[in-house]
Every structure is written in C-alpha cells, then in structure tokens.
N, CA, C and O atoms as a CHARMM CRD file, in Angstrom:
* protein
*
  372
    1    1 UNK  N      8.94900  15.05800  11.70600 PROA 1      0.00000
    2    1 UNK  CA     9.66500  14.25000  12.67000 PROA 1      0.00000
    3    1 UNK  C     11.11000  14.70700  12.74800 PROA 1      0.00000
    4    1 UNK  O     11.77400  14.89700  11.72900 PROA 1      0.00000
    5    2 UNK  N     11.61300  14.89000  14.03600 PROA 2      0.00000
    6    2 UNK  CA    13.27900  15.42800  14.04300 PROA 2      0.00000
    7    2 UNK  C     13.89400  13.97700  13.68300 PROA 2      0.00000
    8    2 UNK  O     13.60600  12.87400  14.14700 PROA 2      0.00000
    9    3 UNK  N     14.63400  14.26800  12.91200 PROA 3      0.00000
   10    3 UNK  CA    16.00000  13.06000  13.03400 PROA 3      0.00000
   11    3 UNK  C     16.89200  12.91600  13.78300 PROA 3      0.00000
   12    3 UNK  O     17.92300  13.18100  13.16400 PROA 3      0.00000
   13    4 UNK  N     17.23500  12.48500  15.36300 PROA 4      0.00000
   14    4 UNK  CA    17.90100  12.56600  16.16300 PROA 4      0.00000
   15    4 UNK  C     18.37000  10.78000  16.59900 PROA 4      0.00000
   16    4 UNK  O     18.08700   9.95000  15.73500 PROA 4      0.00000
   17    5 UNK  N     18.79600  10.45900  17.40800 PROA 5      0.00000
   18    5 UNK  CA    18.86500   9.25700  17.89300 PROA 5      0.00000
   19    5 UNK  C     18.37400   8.14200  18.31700 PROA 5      0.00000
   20    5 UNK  O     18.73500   6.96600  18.35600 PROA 5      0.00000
   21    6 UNK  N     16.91700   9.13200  18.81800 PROA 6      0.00000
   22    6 UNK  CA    15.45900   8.15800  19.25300 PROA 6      0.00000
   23    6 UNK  C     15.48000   7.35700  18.09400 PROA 6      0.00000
   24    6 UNK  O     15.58700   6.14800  18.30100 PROA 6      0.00000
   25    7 UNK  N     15.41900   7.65600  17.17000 PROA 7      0.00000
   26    7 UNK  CA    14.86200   7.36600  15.91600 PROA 7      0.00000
   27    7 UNK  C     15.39300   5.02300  15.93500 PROA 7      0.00000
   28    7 UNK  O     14.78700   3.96900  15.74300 PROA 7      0.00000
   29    8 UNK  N     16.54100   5.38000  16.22300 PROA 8      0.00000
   30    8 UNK  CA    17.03300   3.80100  16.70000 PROA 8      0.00000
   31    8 UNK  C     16.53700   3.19900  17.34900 PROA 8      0.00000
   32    8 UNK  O     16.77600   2.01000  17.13700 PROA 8      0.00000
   33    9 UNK  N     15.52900   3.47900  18.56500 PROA 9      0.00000
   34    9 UNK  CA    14.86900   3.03700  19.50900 PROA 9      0.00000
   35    9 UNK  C     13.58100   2.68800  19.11800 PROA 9      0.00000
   36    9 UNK  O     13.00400   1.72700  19.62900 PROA 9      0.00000
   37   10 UNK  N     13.04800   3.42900  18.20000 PROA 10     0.00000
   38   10 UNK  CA    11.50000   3.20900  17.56200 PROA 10     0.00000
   39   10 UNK  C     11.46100   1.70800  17.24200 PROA 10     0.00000
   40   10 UNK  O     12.44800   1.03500  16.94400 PROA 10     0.00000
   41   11 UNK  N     10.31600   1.31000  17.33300 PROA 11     0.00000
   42   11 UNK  CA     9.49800   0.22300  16.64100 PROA 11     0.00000
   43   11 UNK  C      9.51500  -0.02300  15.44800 PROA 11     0.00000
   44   11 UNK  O      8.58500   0.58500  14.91700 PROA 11     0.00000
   45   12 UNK  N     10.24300  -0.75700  14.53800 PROA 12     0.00000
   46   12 UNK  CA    10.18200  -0.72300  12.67000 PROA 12     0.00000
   47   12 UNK  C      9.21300  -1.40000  12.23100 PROA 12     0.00000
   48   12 UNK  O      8.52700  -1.10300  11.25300 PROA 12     0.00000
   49   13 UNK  N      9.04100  -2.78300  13.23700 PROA 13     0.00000
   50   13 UNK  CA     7.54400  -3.48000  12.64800 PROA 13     0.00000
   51   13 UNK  C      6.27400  -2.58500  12.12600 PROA 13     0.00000
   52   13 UNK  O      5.84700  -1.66500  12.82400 PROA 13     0.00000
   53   14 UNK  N      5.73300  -2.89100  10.93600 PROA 14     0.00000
   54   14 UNK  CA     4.57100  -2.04700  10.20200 PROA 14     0.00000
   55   14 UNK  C      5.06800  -0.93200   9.21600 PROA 14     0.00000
   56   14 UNK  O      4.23400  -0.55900   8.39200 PROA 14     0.00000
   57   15 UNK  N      6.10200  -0.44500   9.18800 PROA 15     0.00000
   58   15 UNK  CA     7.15600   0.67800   8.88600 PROA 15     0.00000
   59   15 UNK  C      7.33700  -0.27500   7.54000 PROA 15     0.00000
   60   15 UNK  O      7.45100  -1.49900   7.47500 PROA 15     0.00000
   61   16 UNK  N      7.32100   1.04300   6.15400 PROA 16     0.00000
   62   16 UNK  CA     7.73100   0.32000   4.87400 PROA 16     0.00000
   63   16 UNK  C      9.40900   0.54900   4.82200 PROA 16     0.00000
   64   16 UNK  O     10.03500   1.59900   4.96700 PROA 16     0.00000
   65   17 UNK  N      9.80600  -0.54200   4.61500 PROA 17     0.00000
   66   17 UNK  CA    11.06000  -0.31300   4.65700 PROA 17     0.00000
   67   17 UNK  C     11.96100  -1.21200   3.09600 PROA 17     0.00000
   68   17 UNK  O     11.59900  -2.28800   2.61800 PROA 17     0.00000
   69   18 UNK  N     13.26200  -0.27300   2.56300 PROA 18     0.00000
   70   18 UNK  CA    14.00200  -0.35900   1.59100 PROA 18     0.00000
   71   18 UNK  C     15.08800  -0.86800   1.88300 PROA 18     0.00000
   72   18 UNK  O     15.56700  -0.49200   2.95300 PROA 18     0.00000
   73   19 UNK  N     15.76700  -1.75000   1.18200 PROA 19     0.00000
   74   19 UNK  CA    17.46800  -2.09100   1.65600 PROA 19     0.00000
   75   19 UNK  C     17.94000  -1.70200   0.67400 PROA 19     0.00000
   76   19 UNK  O     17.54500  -2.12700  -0.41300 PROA 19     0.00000
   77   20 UNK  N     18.99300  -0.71500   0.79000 PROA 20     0.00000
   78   20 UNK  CA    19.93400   0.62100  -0.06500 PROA 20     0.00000
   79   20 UNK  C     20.76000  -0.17300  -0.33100 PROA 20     0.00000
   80   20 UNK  O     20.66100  -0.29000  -1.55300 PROA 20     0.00000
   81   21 UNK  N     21.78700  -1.02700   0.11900 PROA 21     0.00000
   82   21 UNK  CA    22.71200  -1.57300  -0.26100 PROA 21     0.00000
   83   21 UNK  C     22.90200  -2.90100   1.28900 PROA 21     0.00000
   84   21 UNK  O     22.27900  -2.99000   2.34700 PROA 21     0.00000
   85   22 UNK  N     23.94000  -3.64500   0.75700 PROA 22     0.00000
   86   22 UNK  CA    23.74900  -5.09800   1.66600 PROA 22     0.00000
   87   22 UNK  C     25.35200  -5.88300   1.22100 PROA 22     0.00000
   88   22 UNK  O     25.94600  -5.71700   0.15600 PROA 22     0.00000
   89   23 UNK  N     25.72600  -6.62200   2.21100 PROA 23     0.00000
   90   23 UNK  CA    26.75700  -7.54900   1.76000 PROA 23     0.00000
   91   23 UNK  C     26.38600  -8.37300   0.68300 PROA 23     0.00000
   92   23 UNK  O     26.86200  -8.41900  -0.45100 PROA 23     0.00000
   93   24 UNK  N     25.30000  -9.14000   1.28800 PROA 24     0.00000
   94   24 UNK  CA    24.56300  -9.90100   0.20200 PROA 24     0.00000
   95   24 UNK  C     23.76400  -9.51500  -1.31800 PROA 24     0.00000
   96   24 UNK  O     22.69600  -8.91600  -1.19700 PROA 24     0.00000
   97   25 UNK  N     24.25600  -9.84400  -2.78700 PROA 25     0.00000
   98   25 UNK  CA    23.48100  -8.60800  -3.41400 PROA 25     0.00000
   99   25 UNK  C     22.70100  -8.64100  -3.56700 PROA 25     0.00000
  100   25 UNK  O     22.08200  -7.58400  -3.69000 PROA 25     0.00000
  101   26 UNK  N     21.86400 -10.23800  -3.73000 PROA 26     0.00000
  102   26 UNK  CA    20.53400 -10.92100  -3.95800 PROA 26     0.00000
  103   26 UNK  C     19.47600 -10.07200  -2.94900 PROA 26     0.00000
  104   26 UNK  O     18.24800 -10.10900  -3.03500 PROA 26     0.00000
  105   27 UNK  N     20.49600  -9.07300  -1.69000 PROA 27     0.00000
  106   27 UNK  CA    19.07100  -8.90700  -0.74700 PROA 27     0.00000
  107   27 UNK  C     19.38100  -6.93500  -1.57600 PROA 27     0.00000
  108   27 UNK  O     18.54100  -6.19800  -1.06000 PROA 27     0.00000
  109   28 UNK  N     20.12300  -6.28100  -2.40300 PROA 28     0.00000
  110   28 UNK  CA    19.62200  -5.37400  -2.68400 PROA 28     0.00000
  111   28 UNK  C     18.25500  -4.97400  -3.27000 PROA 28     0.00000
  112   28 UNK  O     17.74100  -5.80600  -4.01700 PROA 28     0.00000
  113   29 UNK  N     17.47600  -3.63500  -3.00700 PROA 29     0.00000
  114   29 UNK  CA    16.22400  -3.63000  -3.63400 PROA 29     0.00000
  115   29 UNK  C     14.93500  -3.65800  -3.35000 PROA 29     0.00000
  116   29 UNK  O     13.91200  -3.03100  -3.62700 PROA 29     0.00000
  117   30 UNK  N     15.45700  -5.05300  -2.37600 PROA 30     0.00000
  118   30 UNK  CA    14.30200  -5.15200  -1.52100 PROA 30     0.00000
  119   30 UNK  C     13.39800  -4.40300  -0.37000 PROA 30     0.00000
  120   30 UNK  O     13.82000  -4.07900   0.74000 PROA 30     0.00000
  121   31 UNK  N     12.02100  -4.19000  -0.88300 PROA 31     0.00000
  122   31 UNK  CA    11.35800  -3.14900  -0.18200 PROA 31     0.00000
  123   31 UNK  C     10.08800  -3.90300   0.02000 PROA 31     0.00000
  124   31 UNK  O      9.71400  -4.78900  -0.74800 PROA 31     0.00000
  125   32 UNK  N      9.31300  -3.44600   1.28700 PROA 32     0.00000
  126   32 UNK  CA     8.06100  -3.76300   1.78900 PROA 32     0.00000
  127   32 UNK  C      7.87500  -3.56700   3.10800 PROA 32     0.00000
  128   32 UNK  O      8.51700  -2.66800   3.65100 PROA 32     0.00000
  129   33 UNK  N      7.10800  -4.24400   3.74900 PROA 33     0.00000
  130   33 UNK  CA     6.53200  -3.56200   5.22300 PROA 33     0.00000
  131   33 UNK  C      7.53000  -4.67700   6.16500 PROA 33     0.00000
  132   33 UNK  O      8.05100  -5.74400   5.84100 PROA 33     0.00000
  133   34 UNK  N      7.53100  -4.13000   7.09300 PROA 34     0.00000
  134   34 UNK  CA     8.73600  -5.00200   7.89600 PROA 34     0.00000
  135   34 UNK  C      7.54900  -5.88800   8.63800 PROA 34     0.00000
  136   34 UNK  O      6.54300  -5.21900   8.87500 PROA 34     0.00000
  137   35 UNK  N      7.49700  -7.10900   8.99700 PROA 35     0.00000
  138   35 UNK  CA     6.46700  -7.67200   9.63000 PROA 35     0.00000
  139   35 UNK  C      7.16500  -8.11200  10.52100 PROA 35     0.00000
  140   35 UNK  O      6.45500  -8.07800  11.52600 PROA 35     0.00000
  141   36 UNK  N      8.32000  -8.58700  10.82600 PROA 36     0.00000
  142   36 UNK  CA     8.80900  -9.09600  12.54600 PROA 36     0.00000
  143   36 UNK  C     10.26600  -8.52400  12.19600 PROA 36     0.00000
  144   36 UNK  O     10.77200  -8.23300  11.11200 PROA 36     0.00000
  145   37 UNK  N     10.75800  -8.47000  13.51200 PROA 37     0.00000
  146   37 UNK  CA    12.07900  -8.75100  13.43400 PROA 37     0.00000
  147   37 UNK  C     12.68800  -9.13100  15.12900 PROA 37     0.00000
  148   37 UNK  O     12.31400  -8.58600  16.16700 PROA 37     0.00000
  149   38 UNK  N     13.78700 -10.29800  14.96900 PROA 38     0.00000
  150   38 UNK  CA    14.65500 -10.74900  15.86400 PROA 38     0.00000
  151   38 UNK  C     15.97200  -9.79200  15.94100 PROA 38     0.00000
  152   38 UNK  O     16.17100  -8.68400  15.44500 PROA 38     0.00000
  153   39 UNK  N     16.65300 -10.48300  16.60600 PROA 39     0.00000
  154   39 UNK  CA    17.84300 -10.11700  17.58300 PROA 39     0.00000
  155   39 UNK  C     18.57500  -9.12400  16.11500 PROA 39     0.00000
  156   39 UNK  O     18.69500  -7.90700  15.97100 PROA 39     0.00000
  157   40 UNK  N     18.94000 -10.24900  15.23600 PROA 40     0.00000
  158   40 UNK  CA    19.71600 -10.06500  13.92900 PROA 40     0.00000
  159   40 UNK  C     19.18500 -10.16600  12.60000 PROA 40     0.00000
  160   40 UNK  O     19.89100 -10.34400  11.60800 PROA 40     0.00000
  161   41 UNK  N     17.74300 -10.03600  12.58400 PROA 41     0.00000
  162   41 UNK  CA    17.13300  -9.93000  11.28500 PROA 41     0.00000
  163   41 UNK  C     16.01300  -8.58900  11.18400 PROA 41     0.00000
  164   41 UNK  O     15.67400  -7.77700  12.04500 PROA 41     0.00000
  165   42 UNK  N     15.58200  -8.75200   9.65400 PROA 42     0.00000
  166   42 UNK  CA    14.29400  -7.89500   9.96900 PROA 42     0.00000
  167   42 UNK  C     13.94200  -8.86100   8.40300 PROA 42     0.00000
  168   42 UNK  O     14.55200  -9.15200   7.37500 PROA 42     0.00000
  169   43 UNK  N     12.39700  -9.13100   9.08800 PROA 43     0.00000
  170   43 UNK  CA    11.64500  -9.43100   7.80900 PROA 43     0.00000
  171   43 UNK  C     11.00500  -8.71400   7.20500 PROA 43     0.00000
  172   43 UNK  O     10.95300  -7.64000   7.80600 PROA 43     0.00000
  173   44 UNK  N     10.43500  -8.69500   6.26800 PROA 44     0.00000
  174   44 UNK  CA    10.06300  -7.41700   4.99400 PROA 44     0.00000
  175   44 UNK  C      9.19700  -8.38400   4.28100 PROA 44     0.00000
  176   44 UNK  O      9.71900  -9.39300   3.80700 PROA 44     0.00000
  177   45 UNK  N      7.91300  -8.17400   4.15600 PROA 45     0.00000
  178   45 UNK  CA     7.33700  -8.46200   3.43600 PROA 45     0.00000
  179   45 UNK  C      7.59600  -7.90000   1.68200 PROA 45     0.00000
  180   45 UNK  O      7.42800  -6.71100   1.41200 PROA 45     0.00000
  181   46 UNK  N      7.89100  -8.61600   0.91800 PROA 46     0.00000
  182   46 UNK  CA     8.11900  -8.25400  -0.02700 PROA 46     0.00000
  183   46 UNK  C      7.91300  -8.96400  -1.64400 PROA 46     0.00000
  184   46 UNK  O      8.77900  -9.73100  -2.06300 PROA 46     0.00000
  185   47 UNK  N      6.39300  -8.54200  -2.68900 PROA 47     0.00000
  186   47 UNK  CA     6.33800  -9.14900  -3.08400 PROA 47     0.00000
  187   47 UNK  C      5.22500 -10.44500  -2.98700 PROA 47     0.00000
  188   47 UNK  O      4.96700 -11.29600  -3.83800 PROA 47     0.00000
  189   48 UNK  N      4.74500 -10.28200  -1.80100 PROA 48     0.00000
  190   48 UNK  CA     3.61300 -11.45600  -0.94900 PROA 48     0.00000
  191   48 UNK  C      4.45500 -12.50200  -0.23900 PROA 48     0.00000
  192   48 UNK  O      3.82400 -13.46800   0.19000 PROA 48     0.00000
  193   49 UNK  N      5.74100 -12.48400  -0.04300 PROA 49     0.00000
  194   49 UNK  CA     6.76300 -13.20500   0.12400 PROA 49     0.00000
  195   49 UNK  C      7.61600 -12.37400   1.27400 PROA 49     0.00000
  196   49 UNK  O      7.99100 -11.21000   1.12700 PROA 49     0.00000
  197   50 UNK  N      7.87600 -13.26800   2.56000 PROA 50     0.00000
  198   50 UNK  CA     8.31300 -13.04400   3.65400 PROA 50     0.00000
  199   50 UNK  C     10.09200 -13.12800   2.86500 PROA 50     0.00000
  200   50 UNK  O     10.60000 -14.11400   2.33100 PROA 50     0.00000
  201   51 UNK  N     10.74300 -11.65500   3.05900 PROA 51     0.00000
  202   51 UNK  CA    12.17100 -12.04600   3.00300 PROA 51     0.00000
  203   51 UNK  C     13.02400 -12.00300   4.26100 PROA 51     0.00000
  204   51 UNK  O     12.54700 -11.29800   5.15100 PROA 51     0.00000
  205   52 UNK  N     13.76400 -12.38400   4.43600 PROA 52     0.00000
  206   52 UNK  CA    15.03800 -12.58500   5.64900 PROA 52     0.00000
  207   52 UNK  C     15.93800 -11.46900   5.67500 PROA 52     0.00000
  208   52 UNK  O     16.76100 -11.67100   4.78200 PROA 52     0.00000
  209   53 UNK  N     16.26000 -10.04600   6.45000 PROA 53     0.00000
  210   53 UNK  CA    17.30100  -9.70400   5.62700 PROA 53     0.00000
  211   53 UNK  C     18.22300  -9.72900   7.37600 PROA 53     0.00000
  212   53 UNK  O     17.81800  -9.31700   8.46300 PROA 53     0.00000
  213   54 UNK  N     19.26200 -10.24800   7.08200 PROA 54     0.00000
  214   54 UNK  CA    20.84000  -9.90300   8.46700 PROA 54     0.00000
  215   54 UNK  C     20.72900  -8.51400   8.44500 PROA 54     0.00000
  216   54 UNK  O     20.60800  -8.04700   7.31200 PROA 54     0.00000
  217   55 UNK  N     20.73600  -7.68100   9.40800 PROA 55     0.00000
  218   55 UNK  CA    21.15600  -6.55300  10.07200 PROA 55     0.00000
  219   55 UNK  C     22.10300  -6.09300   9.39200 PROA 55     0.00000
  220   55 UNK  O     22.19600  -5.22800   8.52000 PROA 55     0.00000
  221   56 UNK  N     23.12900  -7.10700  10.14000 PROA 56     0.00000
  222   56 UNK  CA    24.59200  -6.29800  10.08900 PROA 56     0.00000
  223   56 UNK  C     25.15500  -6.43200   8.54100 PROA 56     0.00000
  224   56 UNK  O     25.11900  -7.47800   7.89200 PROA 56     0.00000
  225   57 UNK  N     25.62000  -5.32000   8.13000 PROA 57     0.00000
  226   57 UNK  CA    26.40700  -5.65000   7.08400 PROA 57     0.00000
  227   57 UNK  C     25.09200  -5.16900   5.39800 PROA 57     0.00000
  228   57 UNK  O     25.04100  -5.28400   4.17400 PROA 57     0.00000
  229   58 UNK  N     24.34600  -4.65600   6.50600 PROA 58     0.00000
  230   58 UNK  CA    22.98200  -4.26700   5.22200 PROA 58     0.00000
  231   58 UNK  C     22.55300  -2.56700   5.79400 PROA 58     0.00000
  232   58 UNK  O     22.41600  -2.48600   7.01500 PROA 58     0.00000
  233   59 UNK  N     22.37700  -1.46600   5.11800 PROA 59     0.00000
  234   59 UNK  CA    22.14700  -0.22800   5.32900 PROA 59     0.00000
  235   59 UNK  C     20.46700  -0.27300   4.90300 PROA 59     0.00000
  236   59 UNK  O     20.20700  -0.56000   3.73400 PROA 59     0.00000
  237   60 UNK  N     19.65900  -0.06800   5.58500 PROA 60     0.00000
  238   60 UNK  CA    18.07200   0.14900   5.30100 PROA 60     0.00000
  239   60 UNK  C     17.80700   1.55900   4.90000 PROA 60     0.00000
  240   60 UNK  O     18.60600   2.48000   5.06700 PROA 60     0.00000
  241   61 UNK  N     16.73300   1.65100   4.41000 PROA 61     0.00000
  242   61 UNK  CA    15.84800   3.05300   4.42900 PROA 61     0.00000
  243   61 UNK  C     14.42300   2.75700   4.99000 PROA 61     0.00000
  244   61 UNK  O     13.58900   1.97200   4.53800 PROA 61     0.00000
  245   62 UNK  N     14.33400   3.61100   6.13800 PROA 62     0.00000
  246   62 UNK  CA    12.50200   3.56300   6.59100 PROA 62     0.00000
  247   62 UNK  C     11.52500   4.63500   6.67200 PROA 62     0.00000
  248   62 UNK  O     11.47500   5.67700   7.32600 PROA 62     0.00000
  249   63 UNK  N     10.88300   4.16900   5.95400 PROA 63     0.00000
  250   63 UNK  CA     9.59300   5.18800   5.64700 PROA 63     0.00000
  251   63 UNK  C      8.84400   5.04300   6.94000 PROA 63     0.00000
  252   63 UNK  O      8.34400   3.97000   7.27700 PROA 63     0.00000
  253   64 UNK  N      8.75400   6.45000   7.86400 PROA 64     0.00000
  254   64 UNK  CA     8.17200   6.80000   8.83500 PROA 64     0.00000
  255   64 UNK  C      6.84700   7.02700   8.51400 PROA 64     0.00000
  256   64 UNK  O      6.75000   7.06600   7.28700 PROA 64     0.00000
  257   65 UNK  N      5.55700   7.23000   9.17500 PROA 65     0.00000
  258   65 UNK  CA     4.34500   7.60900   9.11100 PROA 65     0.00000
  259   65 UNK  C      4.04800   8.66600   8.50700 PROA 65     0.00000
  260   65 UNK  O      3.04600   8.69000   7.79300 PROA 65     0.00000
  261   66 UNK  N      4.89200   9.82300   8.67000 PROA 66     0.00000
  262   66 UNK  CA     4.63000  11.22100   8.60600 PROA 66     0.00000
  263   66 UNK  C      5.42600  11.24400   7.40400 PROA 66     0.00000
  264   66 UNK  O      5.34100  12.46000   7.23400 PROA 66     0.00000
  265   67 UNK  N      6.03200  10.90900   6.57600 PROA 67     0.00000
  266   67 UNK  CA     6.49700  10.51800   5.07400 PROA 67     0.00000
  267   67 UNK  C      8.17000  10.34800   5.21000 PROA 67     0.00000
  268   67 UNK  O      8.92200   9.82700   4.38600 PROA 67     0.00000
  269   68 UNK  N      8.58100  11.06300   6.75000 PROA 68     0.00000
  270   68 UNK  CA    10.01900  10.90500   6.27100 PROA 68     0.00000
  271   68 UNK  C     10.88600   9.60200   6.07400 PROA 68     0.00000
  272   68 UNK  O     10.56300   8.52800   6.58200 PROA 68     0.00000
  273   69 UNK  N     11.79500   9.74500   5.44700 PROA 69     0.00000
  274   69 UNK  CA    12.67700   8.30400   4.80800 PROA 69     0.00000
  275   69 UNK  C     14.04500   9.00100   6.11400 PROA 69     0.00000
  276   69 UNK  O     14.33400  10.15500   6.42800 PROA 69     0.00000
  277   70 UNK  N     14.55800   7.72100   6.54500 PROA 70     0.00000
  278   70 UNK  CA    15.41300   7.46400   7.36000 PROA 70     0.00000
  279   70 UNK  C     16.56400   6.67000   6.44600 PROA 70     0.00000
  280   70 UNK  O     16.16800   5.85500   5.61200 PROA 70     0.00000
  281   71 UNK  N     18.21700   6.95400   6.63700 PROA 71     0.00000
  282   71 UNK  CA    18.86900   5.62600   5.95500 PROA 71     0.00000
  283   71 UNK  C     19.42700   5.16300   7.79100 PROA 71     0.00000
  284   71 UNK  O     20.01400   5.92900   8.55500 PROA 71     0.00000
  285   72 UNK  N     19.08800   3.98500   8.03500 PROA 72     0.00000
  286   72 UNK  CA    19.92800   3.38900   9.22100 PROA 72     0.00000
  287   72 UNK  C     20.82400   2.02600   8.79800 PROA 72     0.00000
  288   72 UNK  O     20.58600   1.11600   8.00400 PROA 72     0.00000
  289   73 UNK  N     21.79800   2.26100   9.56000 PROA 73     0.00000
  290   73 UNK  CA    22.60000   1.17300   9.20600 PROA 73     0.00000
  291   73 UNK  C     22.35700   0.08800   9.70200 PROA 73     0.00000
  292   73 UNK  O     21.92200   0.30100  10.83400 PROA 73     0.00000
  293   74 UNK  N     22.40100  -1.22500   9.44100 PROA 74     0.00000
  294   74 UNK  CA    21.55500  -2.52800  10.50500 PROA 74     0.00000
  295   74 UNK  C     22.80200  -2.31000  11.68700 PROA 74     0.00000
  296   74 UNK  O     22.45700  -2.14300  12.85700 PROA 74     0.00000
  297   75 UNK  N     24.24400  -2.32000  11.32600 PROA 75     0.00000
  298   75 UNK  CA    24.83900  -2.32200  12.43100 PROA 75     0.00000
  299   75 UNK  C     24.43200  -1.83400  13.78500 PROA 75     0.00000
  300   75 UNK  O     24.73000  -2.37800  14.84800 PROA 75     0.00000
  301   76 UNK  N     23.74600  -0.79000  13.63700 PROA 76     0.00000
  302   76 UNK  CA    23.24000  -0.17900  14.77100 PROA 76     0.00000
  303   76 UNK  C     22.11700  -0.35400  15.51700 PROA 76     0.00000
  304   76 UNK  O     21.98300   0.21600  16.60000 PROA 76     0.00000
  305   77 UNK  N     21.18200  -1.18200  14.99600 PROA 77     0.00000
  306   77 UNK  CA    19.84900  -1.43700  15.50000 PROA 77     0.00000
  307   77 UNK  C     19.65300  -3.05800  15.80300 PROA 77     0.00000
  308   77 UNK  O     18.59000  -3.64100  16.01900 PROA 77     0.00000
  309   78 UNK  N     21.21000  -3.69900  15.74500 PROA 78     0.00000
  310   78 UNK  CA    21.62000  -5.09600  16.16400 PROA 78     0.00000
  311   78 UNK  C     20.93800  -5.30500  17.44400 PROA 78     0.00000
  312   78 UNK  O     21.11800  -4.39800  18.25700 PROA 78     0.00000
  313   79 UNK  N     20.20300  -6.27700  17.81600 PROA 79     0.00000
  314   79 UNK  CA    19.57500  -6.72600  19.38300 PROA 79     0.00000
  315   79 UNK  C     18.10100  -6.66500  18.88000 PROA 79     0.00000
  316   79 UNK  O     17.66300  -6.38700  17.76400 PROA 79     0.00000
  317   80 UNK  N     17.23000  -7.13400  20.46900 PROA 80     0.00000
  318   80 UNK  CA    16.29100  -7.51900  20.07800 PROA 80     0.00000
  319   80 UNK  C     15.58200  -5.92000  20.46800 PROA 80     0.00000
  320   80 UNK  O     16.21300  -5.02600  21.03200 PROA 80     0.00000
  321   81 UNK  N     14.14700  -5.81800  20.02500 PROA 81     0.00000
  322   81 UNK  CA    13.58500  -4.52400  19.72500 PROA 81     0.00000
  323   81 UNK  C     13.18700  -3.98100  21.07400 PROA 81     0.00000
  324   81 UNK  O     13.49000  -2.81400  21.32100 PROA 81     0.00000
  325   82 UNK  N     12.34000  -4.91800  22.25900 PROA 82     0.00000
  326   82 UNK  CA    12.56300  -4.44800  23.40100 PROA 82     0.00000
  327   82 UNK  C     13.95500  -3.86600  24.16800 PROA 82     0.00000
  328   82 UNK  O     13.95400  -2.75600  24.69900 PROA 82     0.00000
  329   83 UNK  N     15.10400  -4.72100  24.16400 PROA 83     0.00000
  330   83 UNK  CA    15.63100  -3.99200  25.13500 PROA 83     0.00000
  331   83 UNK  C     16.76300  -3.01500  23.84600 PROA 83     0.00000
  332   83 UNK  O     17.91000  -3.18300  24.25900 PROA 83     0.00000
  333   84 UNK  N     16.79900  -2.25500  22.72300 PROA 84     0.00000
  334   84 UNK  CA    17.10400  -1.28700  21.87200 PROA 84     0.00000
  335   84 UNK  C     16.04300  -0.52200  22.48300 PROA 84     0.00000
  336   84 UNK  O     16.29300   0.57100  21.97500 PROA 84     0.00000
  337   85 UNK  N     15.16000  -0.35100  23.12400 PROA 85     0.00000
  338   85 UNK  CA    14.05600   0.64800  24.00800 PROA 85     0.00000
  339   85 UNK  C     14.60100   1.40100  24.79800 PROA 85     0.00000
  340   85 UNK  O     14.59100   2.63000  24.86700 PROA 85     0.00000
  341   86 UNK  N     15.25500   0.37500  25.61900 PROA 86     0.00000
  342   86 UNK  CA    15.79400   0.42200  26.87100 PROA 86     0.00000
  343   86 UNK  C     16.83400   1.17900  26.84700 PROA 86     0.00000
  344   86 UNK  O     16.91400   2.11700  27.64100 PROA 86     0.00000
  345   87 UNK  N     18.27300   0.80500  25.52600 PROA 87     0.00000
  346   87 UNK  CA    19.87800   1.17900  25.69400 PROA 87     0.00000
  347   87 UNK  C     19.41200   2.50600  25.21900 PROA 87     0.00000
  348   87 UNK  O     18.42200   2.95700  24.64300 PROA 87     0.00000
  349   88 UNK  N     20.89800   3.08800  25.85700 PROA 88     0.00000
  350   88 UNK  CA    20.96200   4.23700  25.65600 PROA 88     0.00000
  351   88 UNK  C     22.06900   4.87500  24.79600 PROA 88     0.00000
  352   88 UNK  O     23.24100   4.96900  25.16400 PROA 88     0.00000
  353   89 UNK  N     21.54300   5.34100  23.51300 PROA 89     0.00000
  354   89 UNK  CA    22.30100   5.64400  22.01300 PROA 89     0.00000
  355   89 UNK  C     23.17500   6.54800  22.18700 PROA 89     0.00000
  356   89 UNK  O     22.45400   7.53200  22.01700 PROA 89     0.00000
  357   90 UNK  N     24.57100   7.11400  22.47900 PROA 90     0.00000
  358   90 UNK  CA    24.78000   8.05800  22.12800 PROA 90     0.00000
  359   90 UNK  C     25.27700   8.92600  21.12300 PROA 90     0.00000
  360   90 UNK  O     26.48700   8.70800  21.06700 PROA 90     0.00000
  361   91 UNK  N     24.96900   9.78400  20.31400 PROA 91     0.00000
  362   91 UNK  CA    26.01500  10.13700  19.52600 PROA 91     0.00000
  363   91 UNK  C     26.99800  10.48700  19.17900 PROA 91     0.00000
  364   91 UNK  O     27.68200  11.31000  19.78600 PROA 91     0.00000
  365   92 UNK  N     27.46400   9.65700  17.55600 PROA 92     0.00000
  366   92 UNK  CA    28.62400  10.00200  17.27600 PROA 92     0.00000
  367   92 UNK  C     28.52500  11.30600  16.37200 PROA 92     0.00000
  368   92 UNK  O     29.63900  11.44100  15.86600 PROA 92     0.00000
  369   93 UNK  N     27.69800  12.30600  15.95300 PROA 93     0.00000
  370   93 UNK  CA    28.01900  13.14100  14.60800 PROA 93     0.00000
  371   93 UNK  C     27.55000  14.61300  15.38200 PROA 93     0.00000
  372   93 UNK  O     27.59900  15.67700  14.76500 PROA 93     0.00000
C-alpha cells in the first residue's frame, strides 16, 4: 500500500487500531478493532470492552489489511467519515 494522503480518507471501521500516545494517559495502549466512529471519536474494541477514544489530541496507529501500520494523528481525521471521503487533503510534507 503507498502511504500518501488517501490514506485519511479511508474507512478505519474493522481496521485494528493502537493509540501511541494521547492527552489523556488512561487512553495510552489501547489497541483493538475500531467498531464505529463519530464526528470526534473512534471506538476500539478493546479487551471485549467498547473504549471511547477523542480524536483530537490522541496520535493512532492503523493496521491496514495488507500488514502496513500507519501513525495518524486524530487531529487530522476530525469530522464525520462520510464527508472526510469527500474533503480534499492536501499536503503538508
């Protein structure tokens, strides 16, 4: 998989996903399959236990299909998952 910008636009629901670091510390650590996410959250199954984690202010890692690990920052994938389809990312690097 290229690592380019799309990558923000993808779908995370089903995707195993890690939180690298977080404002909150109680939410470091936490890893499992993302099962929904809103405007400003993503839930993570984790544990058999639905966790909550805020977007903003928390850096993820997501395990893609094809094995690669992604780090995204929540800042950037803030909004709801349809219209992050829609906007158009450009880069900064």
């Amino acid at each position: 998989m290229r690592i380019t910008s799309e990558v923000l636009q993808d779908e995370f629901i089903g995707l195993n996903a890690r939180v690298a670091s977080s404002r909150n510390p109680s939410c470091n650590g936490i890893a499992g399959k993302v099962v929904d996410e809103t405007r400003n959250t993503l839930v993570i199954l984790h544990d058999e236990k639905e966790k909550i984690i805020v977007k903003d202010g928390t850096v993820f890692h997501f395990r893609f299909p094809d094995g690669t690990v992604v780090e995204i920052d929540g800042k950037t994938i803030i909004g709801r998952s349809e219209d992050r389809v829609k906007r158009k990312i450009r880069r900064h690097w």
